[in-house]
BAKEKE-833143 format. One record per residue (C-alpha): residue number from 0; residue in three letters; chain; x, y, z. Coordinates in pm, whole numbers. Layout:
% residues N
REC  nr rest kette     c1     c2     c3
REC NUM  Ala     A      X      Y      Z
...
***
This chain:
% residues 310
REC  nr rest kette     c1     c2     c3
REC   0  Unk     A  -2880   5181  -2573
REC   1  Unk     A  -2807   5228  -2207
REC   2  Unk     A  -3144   5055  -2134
REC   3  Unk     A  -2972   4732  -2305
REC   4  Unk     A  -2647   4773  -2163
REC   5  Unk     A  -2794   4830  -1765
REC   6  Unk     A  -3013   4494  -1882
REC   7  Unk     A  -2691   4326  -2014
REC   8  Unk     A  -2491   4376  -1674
REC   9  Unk     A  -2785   4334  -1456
REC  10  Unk     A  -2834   3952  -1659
REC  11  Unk     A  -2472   3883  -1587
REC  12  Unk     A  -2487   3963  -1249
REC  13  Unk     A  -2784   3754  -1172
REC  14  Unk     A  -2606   3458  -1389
REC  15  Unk     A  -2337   3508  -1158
REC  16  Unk     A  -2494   3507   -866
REC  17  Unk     A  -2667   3207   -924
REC  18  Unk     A  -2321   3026  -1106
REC  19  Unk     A  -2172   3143   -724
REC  20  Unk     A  -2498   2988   -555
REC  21  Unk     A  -2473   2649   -752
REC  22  Unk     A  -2110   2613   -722
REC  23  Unk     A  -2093   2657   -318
REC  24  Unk     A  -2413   2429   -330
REC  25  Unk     A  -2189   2156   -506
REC  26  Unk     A  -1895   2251   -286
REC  27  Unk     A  -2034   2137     53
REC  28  Unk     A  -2241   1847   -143
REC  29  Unk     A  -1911   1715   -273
REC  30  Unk     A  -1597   1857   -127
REC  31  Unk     A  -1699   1904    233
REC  32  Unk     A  -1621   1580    505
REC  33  Unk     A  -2005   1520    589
REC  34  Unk     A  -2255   1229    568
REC  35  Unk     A  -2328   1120    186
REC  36  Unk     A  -2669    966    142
REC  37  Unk     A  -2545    939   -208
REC  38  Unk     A  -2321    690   -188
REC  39  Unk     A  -2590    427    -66
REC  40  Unk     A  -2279    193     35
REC  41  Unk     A  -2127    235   -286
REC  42  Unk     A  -1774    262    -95
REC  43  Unk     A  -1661    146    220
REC  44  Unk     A  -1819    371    398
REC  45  Unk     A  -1890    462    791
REC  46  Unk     A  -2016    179    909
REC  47  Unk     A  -1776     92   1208
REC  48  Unk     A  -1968   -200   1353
REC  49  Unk     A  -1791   -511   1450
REC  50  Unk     A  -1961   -769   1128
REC  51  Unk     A  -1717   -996   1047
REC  52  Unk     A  -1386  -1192   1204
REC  53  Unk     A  -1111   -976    968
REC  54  Unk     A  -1304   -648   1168
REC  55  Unk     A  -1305   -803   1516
REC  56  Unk     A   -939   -881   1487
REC  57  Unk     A   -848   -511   1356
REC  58  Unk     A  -1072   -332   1607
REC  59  Unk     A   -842   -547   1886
REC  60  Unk     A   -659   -224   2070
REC  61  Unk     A   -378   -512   2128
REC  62  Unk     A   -325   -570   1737
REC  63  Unk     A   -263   -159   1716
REC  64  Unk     A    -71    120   1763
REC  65  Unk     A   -152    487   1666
REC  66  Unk     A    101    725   1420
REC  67  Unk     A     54   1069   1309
REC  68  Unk     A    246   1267   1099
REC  69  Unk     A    223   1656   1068
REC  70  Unk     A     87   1788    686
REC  71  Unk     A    270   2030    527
REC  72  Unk     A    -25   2277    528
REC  73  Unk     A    -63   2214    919
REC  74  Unk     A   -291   1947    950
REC  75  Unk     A   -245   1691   1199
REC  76  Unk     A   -289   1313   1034
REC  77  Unk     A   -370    992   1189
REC  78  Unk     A   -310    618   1114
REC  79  Unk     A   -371    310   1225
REC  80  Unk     A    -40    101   1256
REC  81  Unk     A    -64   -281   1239
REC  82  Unk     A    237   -490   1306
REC  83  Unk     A    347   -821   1125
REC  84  Unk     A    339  -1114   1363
REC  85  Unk     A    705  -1131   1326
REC  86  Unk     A   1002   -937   1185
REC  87  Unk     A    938   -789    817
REC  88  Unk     A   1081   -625    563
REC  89  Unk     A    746   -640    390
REC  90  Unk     A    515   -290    463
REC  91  Unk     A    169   -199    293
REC  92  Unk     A     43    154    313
REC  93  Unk     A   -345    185    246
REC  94  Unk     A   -526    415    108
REC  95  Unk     A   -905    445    172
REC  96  Unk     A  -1200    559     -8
REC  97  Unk     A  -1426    888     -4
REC  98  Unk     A  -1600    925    330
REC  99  Unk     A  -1453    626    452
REC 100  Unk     A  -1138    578    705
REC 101  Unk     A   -870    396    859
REC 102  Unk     A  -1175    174   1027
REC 103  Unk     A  -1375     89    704
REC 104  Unk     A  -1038   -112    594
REC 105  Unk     A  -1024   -422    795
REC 106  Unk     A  -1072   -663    505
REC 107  Unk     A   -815   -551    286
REC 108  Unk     A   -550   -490    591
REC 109  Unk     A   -577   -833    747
REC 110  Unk     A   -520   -962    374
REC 111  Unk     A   -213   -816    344
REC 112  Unk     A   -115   -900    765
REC 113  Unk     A   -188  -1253    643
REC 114  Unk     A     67  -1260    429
REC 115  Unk     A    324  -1095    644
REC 116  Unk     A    293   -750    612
REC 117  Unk     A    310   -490    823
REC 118  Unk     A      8   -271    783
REC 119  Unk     A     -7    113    829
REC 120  Unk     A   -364    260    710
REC 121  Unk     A   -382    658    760
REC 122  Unk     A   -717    870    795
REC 123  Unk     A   -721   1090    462
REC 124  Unk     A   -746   1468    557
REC 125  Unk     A  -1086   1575    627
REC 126  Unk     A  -1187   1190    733
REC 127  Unk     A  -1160    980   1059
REC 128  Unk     A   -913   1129   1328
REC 129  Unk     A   -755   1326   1072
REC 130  Unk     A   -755   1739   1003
REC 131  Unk     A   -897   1867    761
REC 132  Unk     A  -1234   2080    635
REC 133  Unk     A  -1191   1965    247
REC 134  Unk     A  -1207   1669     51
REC 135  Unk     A   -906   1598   -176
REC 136  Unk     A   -969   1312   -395
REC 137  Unk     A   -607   1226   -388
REC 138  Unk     A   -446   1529   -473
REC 139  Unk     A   -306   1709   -188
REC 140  Unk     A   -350   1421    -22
REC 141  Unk     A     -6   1262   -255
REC 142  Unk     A    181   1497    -76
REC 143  Unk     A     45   1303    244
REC 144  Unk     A    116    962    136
REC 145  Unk     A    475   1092     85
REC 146  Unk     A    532   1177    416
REC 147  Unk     A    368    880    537
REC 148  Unk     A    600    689    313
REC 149  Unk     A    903    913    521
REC 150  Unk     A    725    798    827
REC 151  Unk     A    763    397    764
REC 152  Unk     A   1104    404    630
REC 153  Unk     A   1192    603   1006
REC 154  Unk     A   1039    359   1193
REC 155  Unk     A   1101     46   1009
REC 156  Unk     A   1455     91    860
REC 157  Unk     A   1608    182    528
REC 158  Unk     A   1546   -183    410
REC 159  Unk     A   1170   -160    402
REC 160  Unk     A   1028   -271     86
REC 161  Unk     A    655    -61     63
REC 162  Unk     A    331   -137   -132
REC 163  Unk     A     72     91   -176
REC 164  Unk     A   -264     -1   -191
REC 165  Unk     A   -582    198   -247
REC 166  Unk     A   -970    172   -304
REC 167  Unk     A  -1165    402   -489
REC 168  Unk     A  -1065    792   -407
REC 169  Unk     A   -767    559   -223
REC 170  Unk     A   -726    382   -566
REC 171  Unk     A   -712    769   -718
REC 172  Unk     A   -481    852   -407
REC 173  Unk     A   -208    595   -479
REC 174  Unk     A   -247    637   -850
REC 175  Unk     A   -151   1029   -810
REC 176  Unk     A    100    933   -569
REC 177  Unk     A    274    730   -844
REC 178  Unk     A    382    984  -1047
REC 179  Unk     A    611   1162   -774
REC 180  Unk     A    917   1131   -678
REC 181  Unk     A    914    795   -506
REC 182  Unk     A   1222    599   -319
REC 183  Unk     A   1357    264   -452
REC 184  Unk     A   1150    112   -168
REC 185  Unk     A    821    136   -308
REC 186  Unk     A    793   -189   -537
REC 187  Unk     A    448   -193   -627
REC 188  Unk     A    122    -37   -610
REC 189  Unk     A   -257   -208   -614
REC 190  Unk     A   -541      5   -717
REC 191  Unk     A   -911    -82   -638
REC 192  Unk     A  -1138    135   -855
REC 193  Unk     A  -1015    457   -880
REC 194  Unk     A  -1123    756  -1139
REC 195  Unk     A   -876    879  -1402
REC 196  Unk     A   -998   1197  -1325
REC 197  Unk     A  -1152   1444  -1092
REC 198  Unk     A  -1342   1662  -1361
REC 199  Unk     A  -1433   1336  -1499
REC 200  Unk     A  -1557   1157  -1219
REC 201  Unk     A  -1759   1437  -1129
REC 202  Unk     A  -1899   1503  -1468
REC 203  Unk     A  -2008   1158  -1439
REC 204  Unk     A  -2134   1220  -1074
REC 205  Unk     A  -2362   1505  -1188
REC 206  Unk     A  -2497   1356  -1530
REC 207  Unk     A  -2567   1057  -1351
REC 208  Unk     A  -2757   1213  -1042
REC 209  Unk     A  -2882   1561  -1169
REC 210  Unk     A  -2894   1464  -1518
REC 211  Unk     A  -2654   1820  -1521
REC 212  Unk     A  -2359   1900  -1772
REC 213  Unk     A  -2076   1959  -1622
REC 214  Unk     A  -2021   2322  -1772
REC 215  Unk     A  -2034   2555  -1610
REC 216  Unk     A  -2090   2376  -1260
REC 217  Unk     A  -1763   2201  -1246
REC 218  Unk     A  -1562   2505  -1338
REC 219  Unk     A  -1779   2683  -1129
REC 220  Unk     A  -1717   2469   -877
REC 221  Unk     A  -1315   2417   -972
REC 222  Unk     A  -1226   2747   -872
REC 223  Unk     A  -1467   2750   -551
REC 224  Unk     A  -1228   2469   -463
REC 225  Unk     A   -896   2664   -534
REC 226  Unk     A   -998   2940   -331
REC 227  Unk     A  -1125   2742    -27
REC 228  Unk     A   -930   2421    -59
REC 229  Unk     A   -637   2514   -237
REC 230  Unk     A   -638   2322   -546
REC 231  Unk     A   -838   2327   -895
REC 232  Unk     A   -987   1966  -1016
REC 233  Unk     A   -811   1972  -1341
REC 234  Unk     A   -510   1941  -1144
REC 235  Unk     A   -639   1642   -988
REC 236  Unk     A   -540   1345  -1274
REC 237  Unk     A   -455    990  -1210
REC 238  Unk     A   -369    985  -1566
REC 239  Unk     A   -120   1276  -1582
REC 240  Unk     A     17   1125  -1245
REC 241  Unk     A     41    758  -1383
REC 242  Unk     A    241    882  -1718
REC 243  Unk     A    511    971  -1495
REC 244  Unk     A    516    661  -1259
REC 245  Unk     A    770    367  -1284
REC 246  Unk     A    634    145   -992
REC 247  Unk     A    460   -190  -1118
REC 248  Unk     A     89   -176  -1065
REC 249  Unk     A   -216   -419  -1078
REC 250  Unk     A   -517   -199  -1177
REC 251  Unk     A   -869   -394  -1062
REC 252  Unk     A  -1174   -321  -1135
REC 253  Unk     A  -1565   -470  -1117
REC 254  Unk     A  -1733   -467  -1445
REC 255  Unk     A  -2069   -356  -1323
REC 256  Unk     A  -1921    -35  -1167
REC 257  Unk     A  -2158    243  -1198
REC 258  Unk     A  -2005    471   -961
REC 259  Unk     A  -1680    488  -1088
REC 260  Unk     A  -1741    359  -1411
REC 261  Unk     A  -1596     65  -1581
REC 262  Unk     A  -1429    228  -1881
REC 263  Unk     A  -1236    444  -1661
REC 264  Unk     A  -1024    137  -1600
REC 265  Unk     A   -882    141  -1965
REC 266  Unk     A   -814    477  -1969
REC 267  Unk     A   -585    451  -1654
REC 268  Unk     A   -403    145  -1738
REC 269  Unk     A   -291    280  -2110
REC 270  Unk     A   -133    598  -1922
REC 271  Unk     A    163    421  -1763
REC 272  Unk     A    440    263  -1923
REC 273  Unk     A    579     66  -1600
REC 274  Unk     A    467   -328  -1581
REC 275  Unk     A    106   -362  -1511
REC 276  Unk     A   -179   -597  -1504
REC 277  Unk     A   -523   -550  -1483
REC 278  Unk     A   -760   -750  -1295
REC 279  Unk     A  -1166   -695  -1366
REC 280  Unk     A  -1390   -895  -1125
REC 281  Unk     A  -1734  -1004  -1333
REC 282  Unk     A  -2065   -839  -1193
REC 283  Unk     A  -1877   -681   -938
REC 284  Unk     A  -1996   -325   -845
REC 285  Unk     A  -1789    -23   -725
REC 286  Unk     A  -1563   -131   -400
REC 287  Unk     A  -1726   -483   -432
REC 288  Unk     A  -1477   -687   -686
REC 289  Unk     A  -1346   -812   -300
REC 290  Unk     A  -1640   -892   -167
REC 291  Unk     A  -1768  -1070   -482
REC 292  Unk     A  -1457  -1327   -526
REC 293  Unk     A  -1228  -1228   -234
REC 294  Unk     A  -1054  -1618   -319
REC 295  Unk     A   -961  -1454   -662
REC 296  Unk     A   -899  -1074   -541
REC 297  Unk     A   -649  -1253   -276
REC 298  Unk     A   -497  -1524   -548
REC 299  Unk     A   -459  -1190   -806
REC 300  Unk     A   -327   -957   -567
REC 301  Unk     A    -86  -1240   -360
REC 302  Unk     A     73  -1372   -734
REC 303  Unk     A    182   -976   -849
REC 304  Unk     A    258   -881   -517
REC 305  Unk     A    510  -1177   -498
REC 306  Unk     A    691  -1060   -832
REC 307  Unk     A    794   -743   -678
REC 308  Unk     A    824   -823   -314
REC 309  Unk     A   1050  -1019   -172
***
């Protein structure tokens, strides 16, 4: 009997060694700011070089200023901070996606300067010129976006009206952001592709590249994150977030997303009860629905934008 017992504990501690192994293995893969040969340009990525007018114009140092706010854990956050050409009420904040930054979003913020707006785009924690050893998918980094929200209405008066807009983990960013306690002067919010869910999106992420189940890993993996990063996935839900949001929000997805995956777009647009549209872009693949029809992404986004900002 104490033969089987000694082999009993001795089996559990090598499954949890190896549980411990695989979950800091998944850890740095996934929650640590490094270079992603996974994503195979599946977001906005790194790429910084100067391809197109939209980037040329917001890489011009005379088009910028620079605006950091102080975390409430203590991590120093940076943004880029793009003026209107003249006076505004009108103010996006932008969200970007994972492993990307405040430089990968020239597209979307010259849209949105075209059309008057002044355009603040932060670094997320742990990416660009921002703090930060962790990933957050959008949770801690709500908190953030609140006090970048604080930020804008200091600088630019109590009469600022504020969109959000995010792509990808920034879709999943201003999604979570929703559901706290937001001031009158947010009036809409645009996501691009974001998850419903970090234990979902992952689950997805490891069936689809290590053909894995996502027990035990995730969990594994979950708490790895709490201890280290501060937060457990399963608190990480656009969909818990969204059931508590009253801000009007156009939810777009590409139909040929395999990265995010298409149906997640249902499942975040039934969890919120505030006015809402969906746009899907057709063949469009994850961060691309832009780049495949930007004259319908801008006609889409321009015609909800205009019901809620004045």
């Amino acid at each position: 009997m104490n033969r089987i017992i000694k082999f009993l504990i001795a089996v559990v501690i090598l499954l949890v060694i190896v549980l411990t192994g695989a979950g800091m293995y998944f850890y740095n893969y996934a929650v640590v700011p490094s270079k992603k040969d996974f994503l195979a340009g599946d977001t906005p990525g790194t790429d910084t070089e100067v391809k197109t007018p939209q980037e040329k114009w917001f890489k011009d140092k005379r088009n910028r200023s620079y605006w950091d706010v102080t975390s409430k854990d203590g991590l120093k956050l940076k943004a880029i901070y793009l003026p209107a050409e003249g006076k505004t009420d009108k103010n996006v904040i932008m969200a970007h996606g994972y492993m990307g930054s405040a430089e990968t979003m020239a597209n979307f913020a010259k849209m949105y300067h075209d059309w008057g707006y002044n355009v603040l785009v932060p670094d997320a924690r742990g990416h660009g010129e921002s703090e930060g050893d962790y990933i957050g998918f959008g949770w801690p980094e709500r908190k953030d976006y609140l006090q970048w929200i604080d930020k804008l209405l200091a600088e630019n008066g109590k009469d600022a009206q504020i969109t959000l807009y995010g792509i990808s983990m920034g879709g999943a960013t201003v999604m979570m952001t929703s559901g706290e306690k937001l001031p009158e002067n947010v009036k809409a919010i645009v996501e691009d592709c974001g998850y419903s869910t970090v234990n979902e999106e992952l689950a997805y992420q490891l069936k689809d590249m290590f053909h894995l189940p996502s027990f035990p890993l995730v969990p594994v993996t979950s708490l790895i994150t709490k201890i280290r990063a501060g937060y457990f996935f399963g608190e990480a839900s656009s969909i818990a977030q969204l059931k508590k949001n009253k801000v009007p929000m156009l939810f777009i997805h590409g139909d040929a997303d395999k990265f995010v995956p298409f149906e997640m777009l249902d499942e975040v647009y039934k969890a919120t009860d505030a006015p809402k549209e969906k746009f899907v872009v057709k063949g469009a693949e994850h961060a691309k629905s832009y780049s495949a029809d930007p004259k319908a992404y801008k006609e889409n986004v321009e015609r909800f934008l205009k019901k809620y900002v004045d």
